[in-house]
BATORMAR-707352 format. One record per residue: residue number from 1; x, y, z of N, C-alpha, C, O, CB in turn; residue in three letters. Coordinates in steps of 0.05 Angstrom, whole numbers, m for minus. Glycine has a CB too. Layout:
! residues N
r k=NUM, n_px=X, n_py=Y, n_pz=Z, ca_px=X, ca_py=Y, ca_pz=Z, c_px=X, c_py=Y, c_pz=Z, o_px=X, o_py=Y, o_pz=Z, cb_px=X, cb_py=Y, cb_pz=Z, r=ALA
...
***
This chain:
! residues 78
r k=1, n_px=m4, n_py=39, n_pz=m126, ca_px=m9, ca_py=44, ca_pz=m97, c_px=16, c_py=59, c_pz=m86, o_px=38, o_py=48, o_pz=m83, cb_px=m15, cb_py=18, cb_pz=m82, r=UNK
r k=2, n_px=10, n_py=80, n_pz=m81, ca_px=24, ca_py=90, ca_pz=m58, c_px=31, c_py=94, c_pz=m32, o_px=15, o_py=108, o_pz=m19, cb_px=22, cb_py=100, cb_pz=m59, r=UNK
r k=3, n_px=52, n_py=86, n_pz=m20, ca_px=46, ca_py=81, ca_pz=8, c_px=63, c_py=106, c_pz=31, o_px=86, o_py=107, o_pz=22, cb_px=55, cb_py=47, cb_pz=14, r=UNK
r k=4, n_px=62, n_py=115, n_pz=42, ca_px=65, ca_py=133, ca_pz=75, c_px=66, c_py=122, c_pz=100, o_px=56, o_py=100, o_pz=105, cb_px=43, cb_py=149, cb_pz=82, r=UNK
r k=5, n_px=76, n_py=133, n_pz=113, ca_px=81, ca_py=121, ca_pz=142, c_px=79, c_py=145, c_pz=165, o_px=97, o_py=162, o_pz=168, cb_px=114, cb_py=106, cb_pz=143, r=UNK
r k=6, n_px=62, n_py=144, n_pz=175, ca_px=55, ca_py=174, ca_pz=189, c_px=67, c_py=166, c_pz=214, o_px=58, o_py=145, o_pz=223, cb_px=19, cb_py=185, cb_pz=191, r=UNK
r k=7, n_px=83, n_py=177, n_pz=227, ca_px=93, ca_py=177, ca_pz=249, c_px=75, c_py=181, c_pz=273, o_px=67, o_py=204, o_pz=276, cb_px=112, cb_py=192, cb_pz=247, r=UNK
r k=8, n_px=67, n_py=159, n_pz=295, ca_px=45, ca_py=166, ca_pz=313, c_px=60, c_py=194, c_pz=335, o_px=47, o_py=206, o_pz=352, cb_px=34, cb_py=134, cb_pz=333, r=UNK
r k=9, n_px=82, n_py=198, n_pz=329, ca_px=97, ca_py=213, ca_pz=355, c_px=92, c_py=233, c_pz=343, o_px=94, o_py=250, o_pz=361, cb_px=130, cb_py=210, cb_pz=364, r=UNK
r k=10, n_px=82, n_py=250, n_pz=316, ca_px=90, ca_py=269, ca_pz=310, c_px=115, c_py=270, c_pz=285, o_px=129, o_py=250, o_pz=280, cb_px=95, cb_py=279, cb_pz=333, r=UNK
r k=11, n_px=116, n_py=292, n_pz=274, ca_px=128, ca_py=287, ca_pz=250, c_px=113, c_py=293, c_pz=218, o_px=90, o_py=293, o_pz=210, cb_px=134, cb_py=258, cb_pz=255, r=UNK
r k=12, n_px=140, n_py=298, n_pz=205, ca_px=114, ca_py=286, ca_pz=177, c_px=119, c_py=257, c_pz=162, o_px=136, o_py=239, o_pz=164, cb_px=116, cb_py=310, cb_pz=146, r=UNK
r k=13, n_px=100, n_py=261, n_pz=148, ca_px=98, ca_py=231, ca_pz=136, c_px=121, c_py=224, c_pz=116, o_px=131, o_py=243, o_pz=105, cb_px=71, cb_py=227, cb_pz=120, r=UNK
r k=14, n_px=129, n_py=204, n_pz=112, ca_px=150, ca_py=194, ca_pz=106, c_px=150, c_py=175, c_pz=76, o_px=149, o_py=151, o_pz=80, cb_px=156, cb_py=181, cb_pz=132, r=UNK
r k=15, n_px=151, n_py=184, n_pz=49, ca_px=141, ca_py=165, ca_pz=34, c_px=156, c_py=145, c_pz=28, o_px=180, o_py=147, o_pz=24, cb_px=134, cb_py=174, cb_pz=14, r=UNK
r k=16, n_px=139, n_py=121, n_pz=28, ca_px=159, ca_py=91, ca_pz=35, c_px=161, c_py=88, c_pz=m4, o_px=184, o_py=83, o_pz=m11, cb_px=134, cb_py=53, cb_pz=59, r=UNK
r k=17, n_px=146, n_py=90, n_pz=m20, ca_px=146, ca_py=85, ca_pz=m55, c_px=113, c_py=73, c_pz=m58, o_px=93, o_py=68, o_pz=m46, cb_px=175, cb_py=54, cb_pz=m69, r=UNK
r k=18, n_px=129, n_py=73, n_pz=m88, ca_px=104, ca_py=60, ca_pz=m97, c_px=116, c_py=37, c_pz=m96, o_px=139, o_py=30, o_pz=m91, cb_px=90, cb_py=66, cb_pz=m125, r=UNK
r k=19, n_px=86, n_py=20, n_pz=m103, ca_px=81, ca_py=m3, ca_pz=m107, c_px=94, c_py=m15, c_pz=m124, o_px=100, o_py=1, o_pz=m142, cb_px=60, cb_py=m5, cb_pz=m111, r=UNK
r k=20, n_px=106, n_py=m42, n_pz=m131, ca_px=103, ca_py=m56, ca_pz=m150, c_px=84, c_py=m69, c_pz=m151, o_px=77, o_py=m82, o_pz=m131, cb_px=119, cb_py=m67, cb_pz=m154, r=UNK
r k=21, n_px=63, n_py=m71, n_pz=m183, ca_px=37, ca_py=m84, ca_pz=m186, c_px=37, c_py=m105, c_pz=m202, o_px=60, o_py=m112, o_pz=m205, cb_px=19, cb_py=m69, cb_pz=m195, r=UNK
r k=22, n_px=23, n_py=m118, n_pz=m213, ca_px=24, ca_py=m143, ca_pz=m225, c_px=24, c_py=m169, c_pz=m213, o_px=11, o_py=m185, o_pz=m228, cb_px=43, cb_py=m143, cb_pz=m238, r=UNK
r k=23, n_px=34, n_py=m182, n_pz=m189, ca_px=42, ca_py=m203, ca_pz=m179, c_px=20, c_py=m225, c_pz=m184, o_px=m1, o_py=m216, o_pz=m192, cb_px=49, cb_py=m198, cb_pz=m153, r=UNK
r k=24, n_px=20, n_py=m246, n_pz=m181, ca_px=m7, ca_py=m275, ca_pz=m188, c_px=m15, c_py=m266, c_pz=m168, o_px=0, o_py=m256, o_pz=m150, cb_px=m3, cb_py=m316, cb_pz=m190, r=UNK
r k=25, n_px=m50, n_py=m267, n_pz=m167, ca_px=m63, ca_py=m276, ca_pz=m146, c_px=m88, c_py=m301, c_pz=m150, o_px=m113, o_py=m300, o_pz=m152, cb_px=m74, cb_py=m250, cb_pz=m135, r=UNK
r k=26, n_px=m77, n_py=m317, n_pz=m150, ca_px=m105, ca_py=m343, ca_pz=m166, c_px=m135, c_py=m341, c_pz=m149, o_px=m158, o_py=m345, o_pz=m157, cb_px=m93, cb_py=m386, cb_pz=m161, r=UNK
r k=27, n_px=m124, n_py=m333, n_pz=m121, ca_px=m149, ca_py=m337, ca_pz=m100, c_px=m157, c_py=m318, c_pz=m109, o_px=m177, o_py=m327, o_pz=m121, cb_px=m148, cb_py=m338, cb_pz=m67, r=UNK
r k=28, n_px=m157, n_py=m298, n_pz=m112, ca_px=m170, ca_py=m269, ca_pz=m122, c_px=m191, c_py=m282, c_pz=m151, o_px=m216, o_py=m283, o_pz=m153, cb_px=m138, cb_py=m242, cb_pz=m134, r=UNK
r k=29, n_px=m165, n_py=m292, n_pz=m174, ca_px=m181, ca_py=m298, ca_pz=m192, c_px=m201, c_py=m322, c_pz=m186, o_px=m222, o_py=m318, o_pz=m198, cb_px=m164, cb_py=m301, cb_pz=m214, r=UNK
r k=30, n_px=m202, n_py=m344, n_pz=m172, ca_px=m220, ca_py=m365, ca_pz=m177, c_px=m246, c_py=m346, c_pz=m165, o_px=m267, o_py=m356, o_pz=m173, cb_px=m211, cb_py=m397, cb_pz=m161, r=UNK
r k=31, n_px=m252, n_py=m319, n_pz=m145, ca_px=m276, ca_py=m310, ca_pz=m142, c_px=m280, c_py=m296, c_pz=m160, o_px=m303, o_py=m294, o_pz=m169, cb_px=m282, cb_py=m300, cb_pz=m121, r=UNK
r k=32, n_px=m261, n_py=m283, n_pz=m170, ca_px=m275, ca_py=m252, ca_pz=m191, c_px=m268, c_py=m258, c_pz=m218, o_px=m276, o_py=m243, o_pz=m236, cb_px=m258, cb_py=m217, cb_pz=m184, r=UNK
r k=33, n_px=m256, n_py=m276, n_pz=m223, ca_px=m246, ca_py=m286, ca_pz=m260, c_px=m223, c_py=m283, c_pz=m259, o_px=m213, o_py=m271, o_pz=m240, cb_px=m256, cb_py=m268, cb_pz=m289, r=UNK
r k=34, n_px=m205, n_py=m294, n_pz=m280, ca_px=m187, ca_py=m293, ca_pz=m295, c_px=m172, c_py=m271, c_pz=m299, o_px=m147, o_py=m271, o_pz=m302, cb_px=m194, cb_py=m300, cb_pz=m313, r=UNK
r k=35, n_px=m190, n_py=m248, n_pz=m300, ca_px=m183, ca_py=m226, ca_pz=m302, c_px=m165, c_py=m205, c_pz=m285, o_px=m151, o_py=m185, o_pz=m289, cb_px=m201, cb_py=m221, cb_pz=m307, r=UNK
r k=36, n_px=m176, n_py=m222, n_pz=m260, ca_px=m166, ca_py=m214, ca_pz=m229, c_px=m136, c_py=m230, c_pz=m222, o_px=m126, o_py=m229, o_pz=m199, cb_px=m192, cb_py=m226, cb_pz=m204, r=UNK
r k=37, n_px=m124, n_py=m243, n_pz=m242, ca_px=m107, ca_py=m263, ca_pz=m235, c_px=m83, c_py=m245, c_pz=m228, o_px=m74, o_py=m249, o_pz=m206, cb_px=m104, cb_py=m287, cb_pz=m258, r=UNK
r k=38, n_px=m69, n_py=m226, n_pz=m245, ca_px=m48, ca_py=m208, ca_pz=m236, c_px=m48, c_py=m176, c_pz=m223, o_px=m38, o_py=m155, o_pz=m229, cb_px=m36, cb_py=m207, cb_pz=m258, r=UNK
r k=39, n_px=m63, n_py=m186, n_pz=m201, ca_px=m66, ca_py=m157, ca_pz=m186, c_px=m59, c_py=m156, c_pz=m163, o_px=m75, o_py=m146, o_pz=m147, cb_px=m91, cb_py=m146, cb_pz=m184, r=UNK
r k=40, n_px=m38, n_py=m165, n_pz=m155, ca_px=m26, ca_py=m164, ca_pz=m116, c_px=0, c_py=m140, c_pz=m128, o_px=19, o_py=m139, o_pz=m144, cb_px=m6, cb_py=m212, cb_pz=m95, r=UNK
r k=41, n_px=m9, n_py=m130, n_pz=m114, ca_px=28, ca_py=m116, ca_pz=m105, c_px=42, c_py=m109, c_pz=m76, o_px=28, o_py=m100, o_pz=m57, cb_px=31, cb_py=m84, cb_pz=m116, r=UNK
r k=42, n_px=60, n_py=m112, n_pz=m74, ca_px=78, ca_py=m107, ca_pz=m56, c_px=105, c_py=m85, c_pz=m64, o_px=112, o_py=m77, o_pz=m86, cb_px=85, cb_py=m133, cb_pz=m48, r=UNK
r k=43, n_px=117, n_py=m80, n_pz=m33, ca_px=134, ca_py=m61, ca_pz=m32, c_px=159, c_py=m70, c_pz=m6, o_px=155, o_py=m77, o_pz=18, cb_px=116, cb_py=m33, cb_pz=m28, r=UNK
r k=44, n_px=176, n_py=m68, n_pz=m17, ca_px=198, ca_py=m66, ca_pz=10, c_px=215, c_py=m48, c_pz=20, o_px=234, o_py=m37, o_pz=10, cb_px=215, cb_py=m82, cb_pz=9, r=UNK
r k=45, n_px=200, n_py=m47, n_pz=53, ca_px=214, ca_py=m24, ca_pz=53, c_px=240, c_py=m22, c_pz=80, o_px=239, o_py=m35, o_pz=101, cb_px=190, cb_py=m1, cb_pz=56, r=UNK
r k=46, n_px=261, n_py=m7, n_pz=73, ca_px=282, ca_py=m15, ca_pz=84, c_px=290, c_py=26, c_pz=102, o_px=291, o_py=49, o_pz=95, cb_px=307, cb_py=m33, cb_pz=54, r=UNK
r k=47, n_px=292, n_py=11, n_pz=127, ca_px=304, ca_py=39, ca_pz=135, c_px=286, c_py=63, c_pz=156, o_px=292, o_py=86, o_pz=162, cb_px=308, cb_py=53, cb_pz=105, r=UNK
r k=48, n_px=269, n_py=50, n_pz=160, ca_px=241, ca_py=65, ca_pz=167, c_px=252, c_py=57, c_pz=191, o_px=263, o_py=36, o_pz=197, cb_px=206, cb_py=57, cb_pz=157, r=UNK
r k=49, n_px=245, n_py=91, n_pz=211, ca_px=265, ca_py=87, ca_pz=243, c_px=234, c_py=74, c_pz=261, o_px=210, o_py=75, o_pz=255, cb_px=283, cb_py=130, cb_pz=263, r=UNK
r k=50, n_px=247, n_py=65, n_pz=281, ca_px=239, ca_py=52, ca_pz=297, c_px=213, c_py=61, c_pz=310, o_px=214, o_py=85, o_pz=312, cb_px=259, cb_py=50, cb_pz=311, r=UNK
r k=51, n_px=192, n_py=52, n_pz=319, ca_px=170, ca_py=69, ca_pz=327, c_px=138, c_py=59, c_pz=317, o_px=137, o_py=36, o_pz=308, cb_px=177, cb_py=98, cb_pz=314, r=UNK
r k=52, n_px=117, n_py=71, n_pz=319, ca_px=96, ca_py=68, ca_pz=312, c_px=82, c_py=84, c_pz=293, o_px=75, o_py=107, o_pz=298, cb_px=88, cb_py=68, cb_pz=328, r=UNK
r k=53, n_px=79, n_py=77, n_pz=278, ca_px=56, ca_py=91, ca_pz=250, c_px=34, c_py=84, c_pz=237, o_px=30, o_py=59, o_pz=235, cb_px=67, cb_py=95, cb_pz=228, r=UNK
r k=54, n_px=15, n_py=101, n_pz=226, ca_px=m5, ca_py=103, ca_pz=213, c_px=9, c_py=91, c_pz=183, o_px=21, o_py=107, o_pz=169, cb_px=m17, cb_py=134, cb_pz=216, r=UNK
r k=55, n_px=5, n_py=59, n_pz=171, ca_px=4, ca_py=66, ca_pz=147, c_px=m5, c_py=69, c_pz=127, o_px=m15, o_py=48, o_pz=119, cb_px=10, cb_py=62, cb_pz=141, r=UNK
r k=56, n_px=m7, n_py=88, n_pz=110, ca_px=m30, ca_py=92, ca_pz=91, c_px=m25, c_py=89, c_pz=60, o_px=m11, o_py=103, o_pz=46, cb_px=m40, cb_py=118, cb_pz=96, r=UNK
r k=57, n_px=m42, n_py=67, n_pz=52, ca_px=m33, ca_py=64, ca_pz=21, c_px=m60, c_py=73, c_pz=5, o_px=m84, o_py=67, o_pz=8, cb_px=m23, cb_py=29, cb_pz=13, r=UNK
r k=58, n_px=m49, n_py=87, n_pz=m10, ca_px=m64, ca_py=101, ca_pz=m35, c_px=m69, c_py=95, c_pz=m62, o_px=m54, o_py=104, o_pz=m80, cb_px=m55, cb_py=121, cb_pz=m39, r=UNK
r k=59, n_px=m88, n_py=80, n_pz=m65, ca_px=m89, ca_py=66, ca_pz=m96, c_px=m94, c_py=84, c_pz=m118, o_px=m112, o_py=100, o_pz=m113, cb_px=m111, cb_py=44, cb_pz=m99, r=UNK
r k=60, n_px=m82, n_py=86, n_pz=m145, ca_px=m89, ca_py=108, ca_pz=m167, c_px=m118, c_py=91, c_pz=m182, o_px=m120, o_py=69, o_pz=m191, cb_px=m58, cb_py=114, cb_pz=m194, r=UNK
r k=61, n_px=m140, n_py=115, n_pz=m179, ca_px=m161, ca_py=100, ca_pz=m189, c_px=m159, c_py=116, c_pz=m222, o_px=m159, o_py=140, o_pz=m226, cb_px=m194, cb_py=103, cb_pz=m168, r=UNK
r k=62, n_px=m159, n_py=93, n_pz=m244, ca_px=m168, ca_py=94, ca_pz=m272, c_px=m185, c_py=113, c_pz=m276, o_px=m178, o_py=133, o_pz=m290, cb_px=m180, cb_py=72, cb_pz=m281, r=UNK
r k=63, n_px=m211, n_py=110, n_pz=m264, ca_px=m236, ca_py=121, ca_pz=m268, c_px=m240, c_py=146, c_pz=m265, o_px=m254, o_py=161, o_pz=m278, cb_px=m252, cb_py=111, cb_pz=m254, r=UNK
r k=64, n_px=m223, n_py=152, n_pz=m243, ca_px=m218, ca_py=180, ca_pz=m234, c_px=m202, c_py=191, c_pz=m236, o_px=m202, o_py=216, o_pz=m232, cb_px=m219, cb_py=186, cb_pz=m217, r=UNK
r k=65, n_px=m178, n_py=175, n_pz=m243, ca_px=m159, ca_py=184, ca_pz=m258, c_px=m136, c_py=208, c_pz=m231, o_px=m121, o_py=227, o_pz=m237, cb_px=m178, cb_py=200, cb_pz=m289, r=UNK
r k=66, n_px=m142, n_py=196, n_pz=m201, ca_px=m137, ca_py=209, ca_pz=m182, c_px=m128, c_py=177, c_pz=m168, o_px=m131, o_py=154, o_pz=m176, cb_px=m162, cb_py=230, cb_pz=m170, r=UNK
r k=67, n_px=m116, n_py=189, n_pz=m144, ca_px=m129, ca_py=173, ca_pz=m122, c_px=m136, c_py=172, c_pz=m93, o_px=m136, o_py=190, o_pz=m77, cb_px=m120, cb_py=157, cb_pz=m123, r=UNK
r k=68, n_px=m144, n_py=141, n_pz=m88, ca_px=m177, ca_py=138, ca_pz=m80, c_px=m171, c_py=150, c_pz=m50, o_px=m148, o_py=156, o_pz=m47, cb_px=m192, cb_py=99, cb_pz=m81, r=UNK
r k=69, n_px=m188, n_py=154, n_pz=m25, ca_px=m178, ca_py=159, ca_pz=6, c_px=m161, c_py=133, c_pz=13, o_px=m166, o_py=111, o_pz=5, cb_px=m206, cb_py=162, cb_pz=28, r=UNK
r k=70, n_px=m142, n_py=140, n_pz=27, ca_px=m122, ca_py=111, ca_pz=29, c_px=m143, c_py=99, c_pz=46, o_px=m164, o_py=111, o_pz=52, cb_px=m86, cb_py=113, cb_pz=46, r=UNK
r k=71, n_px=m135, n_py=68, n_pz=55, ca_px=m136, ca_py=39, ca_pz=73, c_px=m107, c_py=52, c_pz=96, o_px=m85, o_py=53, o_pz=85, cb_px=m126, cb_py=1, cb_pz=45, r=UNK
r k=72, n_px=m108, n_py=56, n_pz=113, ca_px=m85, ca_py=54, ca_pz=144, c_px=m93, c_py=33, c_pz=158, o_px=m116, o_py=26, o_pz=165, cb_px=m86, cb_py=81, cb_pz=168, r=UNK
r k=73, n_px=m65, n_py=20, n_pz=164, ca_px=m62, ca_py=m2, ca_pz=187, c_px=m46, c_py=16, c_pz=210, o_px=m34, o_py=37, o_pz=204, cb_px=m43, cb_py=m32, cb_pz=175, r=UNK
r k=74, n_px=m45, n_py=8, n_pz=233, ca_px=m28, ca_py=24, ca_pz=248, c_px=1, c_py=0, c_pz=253, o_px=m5, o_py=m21, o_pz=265, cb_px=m46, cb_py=35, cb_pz=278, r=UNK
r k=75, n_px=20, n_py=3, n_pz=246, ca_px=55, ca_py=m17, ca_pz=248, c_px=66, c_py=m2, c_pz=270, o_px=63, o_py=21, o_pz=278, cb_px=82, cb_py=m14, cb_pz=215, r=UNK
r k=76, n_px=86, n_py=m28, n_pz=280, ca_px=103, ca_py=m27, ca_pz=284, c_px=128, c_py=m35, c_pz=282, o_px=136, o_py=m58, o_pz=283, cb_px=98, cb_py=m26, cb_pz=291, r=UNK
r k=77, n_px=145, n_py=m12, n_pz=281, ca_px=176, ca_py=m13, ca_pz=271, c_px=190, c_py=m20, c_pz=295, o_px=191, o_py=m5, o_pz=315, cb_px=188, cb_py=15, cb_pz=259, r=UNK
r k=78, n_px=200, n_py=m43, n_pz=292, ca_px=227, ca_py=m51, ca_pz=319, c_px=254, c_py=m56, c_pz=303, o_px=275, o_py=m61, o_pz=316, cb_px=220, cb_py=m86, cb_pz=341, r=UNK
***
């Protein structure tokens, strides 16, 4: 997963990193199997100025071997 931070003021987007992937997720696995058990990732990000943004994370899909249209939340930075 890749993540961005689109500045609502204007600007360009700002790439925060990738993901780190792997992390436990058991609640995930007790609905979808076992299989689902190591799939959370997270990212920290340090330094991003103050303000409001679009963030948009971009997952690499296997299948397509691309990836997918991001998921945006809109944050804020204080």
């Amino acid at each position: 997963v890749h993540a961005w931070a689109y500045p609502l003021a204007g600007g360009p987007p700002v790439f925060l990193g990738a993901t780190a992937y792997g992390g436990a997720r058991p609640d995930v696995a007790a609905v979808h199997g076992d299989q689902f058990t190591n799939t959370s990732f997270g990212l920290v990000v340090q330094g991003l100025a103050h303000g409001n943004y679009d963030l948009a994370l971009f997952a690499w899909s296997t299948d397509a071997a691309d990836f997918v249209p991001a998921s945006v939340v809109r944050v804020t930075v204080r």
